[in-house]
MARBA-3410 file (N, C-alpha, C, O; in Angstrom, 1 decimal):
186
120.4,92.7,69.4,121.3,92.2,68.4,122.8,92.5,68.9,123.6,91.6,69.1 ~ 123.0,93.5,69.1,124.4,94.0,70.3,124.6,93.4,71.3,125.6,92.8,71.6 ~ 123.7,93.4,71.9,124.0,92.7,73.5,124.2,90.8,73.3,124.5,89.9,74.1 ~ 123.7,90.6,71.8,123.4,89.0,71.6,125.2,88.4,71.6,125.9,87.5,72.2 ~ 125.4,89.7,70.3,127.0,89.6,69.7,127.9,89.7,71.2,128.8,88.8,71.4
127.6,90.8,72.1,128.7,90.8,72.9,128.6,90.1,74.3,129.4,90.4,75.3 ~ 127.5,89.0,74.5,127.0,88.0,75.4,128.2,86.9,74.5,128.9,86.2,75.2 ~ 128.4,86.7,72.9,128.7,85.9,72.8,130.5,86.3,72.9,131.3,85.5,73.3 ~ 130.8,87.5,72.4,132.4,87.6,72.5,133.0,87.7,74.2,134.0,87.3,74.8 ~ 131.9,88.3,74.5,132.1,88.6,76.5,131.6,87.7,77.3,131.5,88.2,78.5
131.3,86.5,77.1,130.5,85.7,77.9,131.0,85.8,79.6,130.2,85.3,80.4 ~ 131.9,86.3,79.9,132.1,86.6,81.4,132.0,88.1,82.1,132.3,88.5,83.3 ~ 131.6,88.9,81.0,131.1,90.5,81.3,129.5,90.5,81.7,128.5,90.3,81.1 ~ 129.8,90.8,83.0,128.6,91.2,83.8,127.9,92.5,83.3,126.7,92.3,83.5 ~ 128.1,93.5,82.9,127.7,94.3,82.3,126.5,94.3,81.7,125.4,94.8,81.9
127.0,93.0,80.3,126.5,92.6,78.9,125.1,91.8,79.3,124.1,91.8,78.7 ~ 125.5,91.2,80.6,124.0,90.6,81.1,123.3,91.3,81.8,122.2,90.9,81.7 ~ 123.5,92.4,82.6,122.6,93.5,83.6,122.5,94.5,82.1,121.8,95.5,82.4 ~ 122.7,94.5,81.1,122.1,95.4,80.7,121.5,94.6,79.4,121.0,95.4,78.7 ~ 121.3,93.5,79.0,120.4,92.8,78.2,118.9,92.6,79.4,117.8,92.9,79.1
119.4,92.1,80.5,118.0,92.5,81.5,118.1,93.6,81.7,117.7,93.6,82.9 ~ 118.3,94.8,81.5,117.5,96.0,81.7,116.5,96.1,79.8,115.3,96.2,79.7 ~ 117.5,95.8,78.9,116.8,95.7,77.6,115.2,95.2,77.8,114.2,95.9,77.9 ~ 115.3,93.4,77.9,114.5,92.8,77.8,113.3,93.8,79.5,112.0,93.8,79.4 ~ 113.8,94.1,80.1,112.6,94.7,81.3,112.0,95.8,80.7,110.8,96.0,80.7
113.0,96.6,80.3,112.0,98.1,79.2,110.9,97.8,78.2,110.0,98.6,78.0 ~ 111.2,96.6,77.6,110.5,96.2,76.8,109.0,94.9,77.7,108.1,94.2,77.3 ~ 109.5,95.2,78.8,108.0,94.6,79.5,108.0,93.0,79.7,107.1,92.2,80.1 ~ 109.2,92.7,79.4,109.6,91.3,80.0,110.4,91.3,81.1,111.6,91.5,80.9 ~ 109.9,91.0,82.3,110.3,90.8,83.2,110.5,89.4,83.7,111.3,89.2,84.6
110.0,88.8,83.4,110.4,87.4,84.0,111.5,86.9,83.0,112.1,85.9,83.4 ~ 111.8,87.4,82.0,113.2,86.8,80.8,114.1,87.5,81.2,115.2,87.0,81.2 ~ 113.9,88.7,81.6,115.2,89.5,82.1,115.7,89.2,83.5,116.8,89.7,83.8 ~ 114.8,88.2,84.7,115.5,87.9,85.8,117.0,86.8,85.6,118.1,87.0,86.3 ~ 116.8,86.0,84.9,118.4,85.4,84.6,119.5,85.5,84.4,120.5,85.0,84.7
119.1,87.0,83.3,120.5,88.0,83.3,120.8,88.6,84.3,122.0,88.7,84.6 ~ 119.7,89.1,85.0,120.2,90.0,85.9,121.1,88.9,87.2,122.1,89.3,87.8 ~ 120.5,87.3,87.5,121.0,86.8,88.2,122.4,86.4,87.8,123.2,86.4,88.6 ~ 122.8,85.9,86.5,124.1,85.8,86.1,125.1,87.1,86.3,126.3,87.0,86.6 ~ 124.5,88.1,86.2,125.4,89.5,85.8,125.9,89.4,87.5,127.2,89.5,87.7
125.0,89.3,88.5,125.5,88.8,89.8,126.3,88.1,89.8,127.5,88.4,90.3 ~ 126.0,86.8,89.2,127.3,85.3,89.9,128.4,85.8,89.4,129.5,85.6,90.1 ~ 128.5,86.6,87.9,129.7,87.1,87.5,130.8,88.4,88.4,132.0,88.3,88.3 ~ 130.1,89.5,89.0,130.5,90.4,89.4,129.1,90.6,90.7,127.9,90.8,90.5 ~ 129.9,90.5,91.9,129.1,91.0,93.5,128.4,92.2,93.4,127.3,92.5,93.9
129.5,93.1,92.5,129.1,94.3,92.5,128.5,95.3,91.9,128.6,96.6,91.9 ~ 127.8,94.5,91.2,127.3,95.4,90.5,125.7,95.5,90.9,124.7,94.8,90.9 ~ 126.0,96.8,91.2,124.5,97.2,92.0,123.7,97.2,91.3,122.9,96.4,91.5 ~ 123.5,98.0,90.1,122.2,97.8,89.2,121.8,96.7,89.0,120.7,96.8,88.4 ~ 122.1,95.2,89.3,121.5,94.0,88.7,120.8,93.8,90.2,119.9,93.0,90.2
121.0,94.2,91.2,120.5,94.0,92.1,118.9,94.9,92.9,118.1,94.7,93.7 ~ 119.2,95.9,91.9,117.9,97.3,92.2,117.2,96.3,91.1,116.3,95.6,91.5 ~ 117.7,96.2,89.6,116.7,96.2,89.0,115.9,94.7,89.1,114.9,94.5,88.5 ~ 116.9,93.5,90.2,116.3,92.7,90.5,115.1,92.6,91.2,114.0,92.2,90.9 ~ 115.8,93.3,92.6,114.7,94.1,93.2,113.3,94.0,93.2,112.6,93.3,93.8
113.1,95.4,91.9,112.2,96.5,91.5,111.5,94.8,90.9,110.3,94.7,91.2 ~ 112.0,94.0,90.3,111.1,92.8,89.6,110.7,91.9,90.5,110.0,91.1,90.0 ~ 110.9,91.7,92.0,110.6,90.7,93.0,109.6,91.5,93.4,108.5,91.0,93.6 ~ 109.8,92.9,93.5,108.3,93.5,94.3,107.3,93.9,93.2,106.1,94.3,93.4 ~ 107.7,93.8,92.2,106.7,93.8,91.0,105.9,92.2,91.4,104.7,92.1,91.6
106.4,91.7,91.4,105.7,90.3,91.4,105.1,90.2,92.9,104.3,89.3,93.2 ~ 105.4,91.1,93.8,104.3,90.9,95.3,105.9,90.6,96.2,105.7,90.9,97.4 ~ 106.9,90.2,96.0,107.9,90.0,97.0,108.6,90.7,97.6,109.8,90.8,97.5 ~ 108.0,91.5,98.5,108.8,93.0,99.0,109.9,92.3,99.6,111.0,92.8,99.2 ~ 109.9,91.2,100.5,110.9,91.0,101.1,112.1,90.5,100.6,113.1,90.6,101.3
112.2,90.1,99.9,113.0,89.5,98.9,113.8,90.7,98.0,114.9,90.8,97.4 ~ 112.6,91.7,98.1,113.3,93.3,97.1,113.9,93.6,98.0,115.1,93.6,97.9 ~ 113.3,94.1,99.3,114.4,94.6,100.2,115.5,94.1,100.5,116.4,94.8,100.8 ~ 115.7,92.5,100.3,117.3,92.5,100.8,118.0,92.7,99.2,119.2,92.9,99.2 ~ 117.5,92.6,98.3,118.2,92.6,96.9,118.7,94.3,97.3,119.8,94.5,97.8
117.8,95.5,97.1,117.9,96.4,97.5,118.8,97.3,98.6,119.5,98.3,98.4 ~ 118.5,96.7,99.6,120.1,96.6,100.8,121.4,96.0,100.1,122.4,96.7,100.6 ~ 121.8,95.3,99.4,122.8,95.0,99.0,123.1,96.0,98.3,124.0,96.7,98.6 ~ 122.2,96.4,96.9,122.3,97.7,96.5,123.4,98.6,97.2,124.6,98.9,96.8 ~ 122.8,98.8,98.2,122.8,100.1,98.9,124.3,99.8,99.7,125.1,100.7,100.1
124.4,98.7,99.9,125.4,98.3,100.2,126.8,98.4,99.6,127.7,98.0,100.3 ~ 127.0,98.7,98.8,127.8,98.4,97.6,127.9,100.1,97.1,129.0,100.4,96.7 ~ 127.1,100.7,97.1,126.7,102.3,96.3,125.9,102.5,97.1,124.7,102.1,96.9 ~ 126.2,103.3,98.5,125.5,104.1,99.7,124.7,105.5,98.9,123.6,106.0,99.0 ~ 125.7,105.7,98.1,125.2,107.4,98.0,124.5,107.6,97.0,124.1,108.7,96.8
124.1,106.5,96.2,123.6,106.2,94.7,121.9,106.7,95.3,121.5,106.1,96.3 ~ 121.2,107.6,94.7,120.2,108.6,95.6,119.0,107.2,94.5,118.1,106.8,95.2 ~ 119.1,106.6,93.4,118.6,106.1,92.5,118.3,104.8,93.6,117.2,104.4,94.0 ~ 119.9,104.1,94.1,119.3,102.8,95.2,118.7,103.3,96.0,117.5,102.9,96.0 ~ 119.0,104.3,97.0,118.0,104.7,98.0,116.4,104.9,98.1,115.6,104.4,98.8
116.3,105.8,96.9,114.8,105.7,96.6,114.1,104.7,96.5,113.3,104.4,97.3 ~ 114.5,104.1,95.6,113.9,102.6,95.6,114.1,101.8,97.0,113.1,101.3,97.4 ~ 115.3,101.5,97.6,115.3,100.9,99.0,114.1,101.6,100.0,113.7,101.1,101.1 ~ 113.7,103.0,99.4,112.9,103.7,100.2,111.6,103.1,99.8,110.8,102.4,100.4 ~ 111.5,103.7,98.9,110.1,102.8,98.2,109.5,101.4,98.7,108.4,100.9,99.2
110.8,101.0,98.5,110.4,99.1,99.0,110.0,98.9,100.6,109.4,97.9,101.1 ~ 110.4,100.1,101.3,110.4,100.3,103.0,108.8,100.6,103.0,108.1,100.2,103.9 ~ 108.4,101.4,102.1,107.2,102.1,102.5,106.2,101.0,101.8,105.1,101.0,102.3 ~ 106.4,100.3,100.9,105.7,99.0,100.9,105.3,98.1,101.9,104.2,97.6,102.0 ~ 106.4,97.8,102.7,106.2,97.1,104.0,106.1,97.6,105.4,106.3,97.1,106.5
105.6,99.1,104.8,104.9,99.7,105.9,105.9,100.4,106.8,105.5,101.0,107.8 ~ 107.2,100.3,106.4,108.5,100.6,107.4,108.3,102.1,106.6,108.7,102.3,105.4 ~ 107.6,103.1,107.6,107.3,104.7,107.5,108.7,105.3,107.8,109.5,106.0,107.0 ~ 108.9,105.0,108.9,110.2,105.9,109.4,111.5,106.1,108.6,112.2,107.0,108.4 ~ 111.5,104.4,108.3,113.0,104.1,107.4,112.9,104.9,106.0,113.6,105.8,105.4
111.9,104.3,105.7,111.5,104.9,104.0,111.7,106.7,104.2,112.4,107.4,103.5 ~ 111.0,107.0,105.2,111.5,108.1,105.6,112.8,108.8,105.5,113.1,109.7,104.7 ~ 113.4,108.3,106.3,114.3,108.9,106.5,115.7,108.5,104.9,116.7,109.1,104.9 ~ 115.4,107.7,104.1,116.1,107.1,102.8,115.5,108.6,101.8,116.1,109.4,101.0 ~ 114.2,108.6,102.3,113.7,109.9,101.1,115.0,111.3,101.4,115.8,111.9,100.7
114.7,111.5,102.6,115.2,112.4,103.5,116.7,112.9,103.4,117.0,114.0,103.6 ~ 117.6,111.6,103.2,118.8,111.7,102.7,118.6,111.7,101.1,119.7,112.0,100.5 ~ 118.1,111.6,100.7,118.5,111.9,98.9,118.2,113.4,98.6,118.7,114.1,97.7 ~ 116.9,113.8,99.8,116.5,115.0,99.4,117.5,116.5,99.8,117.5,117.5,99.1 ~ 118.3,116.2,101.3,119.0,116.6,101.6,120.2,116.6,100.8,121.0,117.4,101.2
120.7,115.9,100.0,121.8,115.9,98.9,121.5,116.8,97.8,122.2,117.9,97.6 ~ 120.0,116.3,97.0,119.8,116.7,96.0,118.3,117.2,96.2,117.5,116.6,95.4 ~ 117.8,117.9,96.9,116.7,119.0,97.3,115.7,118.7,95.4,114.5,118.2,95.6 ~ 115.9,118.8,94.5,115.4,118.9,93.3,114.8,117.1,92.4,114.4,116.8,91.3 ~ 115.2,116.3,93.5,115.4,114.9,93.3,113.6,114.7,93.0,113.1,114.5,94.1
113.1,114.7,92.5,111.5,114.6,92.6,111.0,113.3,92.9,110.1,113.1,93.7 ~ 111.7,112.2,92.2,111.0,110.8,93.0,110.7,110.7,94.5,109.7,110.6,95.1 ~ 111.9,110.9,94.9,112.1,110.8,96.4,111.1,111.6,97.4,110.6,111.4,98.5 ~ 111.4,113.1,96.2,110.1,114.0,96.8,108.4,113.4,96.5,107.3,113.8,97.0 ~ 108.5,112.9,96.0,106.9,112.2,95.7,107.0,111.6,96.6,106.3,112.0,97.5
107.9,110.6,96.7,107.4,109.4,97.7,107.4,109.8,98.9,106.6,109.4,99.7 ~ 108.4,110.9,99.0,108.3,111.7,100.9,106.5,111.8,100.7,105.7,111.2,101.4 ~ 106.3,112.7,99.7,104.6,113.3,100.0,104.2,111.5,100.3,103.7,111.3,101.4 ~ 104.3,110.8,99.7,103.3,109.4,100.0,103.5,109.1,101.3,102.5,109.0,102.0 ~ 104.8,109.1,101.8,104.9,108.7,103.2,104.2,109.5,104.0,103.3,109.1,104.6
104.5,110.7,104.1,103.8,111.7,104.9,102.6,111.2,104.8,102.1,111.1,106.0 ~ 101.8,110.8,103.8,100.4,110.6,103.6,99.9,109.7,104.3,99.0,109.8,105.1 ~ 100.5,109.1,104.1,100.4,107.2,104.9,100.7,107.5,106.1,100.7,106.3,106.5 ~ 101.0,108.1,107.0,101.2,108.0,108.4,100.2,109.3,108.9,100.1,109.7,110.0 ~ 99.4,109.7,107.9,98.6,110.4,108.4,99.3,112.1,108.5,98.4,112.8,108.9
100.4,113.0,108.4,101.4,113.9,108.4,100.4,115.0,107.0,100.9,115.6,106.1 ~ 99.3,115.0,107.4,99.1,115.7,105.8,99.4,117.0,105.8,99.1,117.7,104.8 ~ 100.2,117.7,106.8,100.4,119.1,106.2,102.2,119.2,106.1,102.8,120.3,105.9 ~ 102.8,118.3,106.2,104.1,117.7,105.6,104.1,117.0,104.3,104.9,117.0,103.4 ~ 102.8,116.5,104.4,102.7,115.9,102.5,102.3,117.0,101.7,102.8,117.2,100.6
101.2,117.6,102.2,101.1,118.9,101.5,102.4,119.9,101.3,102.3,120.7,100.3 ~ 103.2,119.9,101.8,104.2,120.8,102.1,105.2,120.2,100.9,105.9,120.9,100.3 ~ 105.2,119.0,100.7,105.9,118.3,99.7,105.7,118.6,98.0,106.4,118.9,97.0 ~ 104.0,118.3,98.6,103.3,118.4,97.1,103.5,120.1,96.2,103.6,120.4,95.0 ~ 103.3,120.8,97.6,103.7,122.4,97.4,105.0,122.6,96.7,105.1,123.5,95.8
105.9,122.0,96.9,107.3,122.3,96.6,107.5,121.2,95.0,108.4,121.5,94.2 ~ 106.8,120.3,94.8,106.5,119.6,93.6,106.3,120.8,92.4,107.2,121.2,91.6 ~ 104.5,121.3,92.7,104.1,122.3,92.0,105.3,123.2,91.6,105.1,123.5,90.4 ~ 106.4,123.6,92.2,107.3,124.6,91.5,108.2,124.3,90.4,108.7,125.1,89.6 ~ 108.3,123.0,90.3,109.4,122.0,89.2,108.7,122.2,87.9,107.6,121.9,87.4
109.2,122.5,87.7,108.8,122.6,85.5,109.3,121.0,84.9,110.3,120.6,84.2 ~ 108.0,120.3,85.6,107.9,118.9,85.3,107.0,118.4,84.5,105.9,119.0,84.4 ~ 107.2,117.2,83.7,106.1,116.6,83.0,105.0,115.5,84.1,105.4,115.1,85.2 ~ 103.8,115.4,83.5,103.3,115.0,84.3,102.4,115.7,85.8,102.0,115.0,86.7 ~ 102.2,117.0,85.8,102.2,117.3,86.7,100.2,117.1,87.2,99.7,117.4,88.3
99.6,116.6,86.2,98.4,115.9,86.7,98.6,115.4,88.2,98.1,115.9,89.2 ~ 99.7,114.3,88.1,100.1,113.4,89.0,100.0,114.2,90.6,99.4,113.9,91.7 ~ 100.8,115.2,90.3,101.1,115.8,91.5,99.7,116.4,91.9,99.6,115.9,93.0 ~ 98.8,116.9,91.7,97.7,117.2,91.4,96.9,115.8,92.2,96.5,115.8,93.3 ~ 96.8,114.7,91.3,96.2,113.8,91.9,96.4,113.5,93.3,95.4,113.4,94.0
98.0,113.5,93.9,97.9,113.5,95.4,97.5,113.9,95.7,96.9,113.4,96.6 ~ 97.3,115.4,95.5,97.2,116.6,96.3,95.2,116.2,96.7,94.6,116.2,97.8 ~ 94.7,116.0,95.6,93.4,115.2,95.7,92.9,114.2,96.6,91.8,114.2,97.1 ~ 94.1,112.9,96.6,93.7,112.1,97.5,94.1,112.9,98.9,93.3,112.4,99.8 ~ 94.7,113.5,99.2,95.6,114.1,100.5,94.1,114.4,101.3,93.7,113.9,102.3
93.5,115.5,100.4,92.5,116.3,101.0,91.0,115.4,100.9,90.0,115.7,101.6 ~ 91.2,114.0,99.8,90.1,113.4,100.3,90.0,112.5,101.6,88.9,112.3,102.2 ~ 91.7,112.1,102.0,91.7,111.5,103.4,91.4,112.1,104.5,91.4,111.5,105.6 ~ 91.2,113.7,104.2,91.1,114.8,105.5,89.6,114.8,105.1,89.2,115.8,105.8 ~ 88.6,114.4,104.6,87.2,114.8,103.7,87.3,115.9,103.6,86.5,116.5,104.4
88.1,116.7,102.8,87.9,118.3,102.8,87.4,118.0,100.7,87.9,118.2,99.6 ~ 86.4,117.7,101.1,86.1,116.7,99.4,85.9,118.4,98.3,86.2,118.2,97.1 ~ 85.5,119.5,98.6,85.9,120.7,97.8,87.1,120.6,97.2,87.3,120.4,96.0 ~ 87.9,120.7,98.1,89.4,120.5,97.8,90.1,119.9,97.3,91.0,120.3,96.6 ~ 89.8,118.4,97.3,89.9,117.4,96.7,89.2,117.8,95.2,89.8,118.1,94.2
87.9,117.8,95.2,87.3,118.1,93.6,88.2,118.9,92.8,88.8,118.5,91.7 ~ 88.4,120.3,93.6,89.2,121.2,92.6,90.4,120.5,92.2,90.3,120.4,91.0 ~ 91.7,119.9,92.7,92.8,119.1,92.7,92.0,118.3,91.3,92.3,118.5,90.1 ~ 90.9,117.3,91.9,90.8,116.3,90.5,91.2,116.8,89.7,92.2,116.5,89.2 ~ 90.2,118.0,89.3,89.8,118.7,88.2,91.1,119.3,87.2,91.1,119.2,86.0
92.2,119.8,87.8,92.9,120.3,87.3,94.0,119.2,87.4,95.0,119.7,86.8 ~ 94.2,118.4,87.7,94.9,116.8,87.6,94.1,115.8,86.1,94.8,114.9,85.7 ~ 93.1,116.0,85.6,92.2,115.9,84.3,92.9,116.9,83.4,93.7,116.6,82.5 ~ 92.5,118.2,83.6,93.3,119.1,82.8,94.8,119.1,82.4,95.2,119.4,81.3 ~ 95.4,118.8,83.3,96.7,118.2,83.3,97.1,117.2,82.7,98.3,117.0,82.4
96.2,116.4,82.4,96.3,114.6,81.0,96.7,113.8,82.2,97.4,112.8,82.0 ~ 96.3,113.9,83.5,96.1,112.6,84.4,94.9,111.9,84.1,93.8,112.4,84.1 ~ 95.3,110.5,83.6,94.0,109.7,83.9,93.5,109.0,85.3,93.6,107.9,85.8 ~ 92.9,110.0,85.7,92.5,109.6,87.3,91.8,108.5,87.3,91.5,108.1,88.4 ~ 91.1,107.4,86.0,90.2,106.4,86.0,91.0,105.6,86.2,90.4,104.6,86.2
92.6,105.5,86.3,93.5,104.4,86.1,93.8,104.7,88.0,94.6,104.0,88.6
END
């Protein structure tokens, strides 16, 4: 109802439209929220959030490539923004670009050591190129954060040790990733 009123008094504030599509995206519409986010563009170049959260909705839909250059723009615009990065990292390690995604984790972590997305996704990369006692070394450093969620961390740590078949290891991980309120069936 806010964003309706000030779409109508602001009709050339980019803001009013990157953040009516962040609205309508929280709420699980994603395909109604792409138009805002494209106008909040034609309006203002620069505003990076209409461009992540464009993004994050093209690779939702299977379009990595299309996120990554939305993404690079991002990043383009707000280098240091650890929020673009991850996600430009994310989107790298979708299309299989290990090293880049890499090295995007690597710089947010090096700023902000305590960044945990970035630390997750480091553990995924590590994973994915086969690095398992760097992913383990991640997931290790996860465990210490007084985080919600920490099933999750747990579940890597499970798949980590099922890709090595150390399947003991992996069970125990399940087990206490259940106990944790991970639904490992999803």
């Amino acid at each position: 109802e806010y964003l309706d009123r000030g779409l109508l008094l602001y009709p050339n504030k980019a803001g009013f439209y990157h953040n009516y599509g962040v609205a309508l995206a929280s709420k699980g519409d994603e395909k109604k929220a792409v138009p805002y986010f494209e106008k909040a563009i034609i309006l203002d170049k620069n505003i990076y959030g209409a461009y992540v959260n464009l993004g994050l909705i093209r690779s939702h839909g299977g379009n990595n490539i299309e996120a990554l250059k939305l993404l690079k723009k991002a990043m383009e615009i707000n280098p240091d923004n650890f929020n673009v990065r991850n996600n430009y990292g994310s989107i790298l390690l979708k299309l299989k670009k290990y090293q880049e995604a890499i090295s995007q984790f690597k710089y947010v972590l090096n700023a902000d050591p305590r960044n945990i997305p970035a630390r997750l996704n480091l553990a995924y990369a590590y994973q994915d190129v086969g690095s398992y006692q760097e992913a383990l070394e991640e997931y290790e450093v996860l465990k210490k954060f007084e985080i919600n969620g920490m099933g999750r961390i747990y579940y890597g740590i499970a798949s980590l040790y099922s890709q090595q078949k150390k399947y003991m290891k992996c069970r125990e991980n399940l087990e206490i990733s259940i106990r944790e309120g991970f639904n490992v069936s999803e």
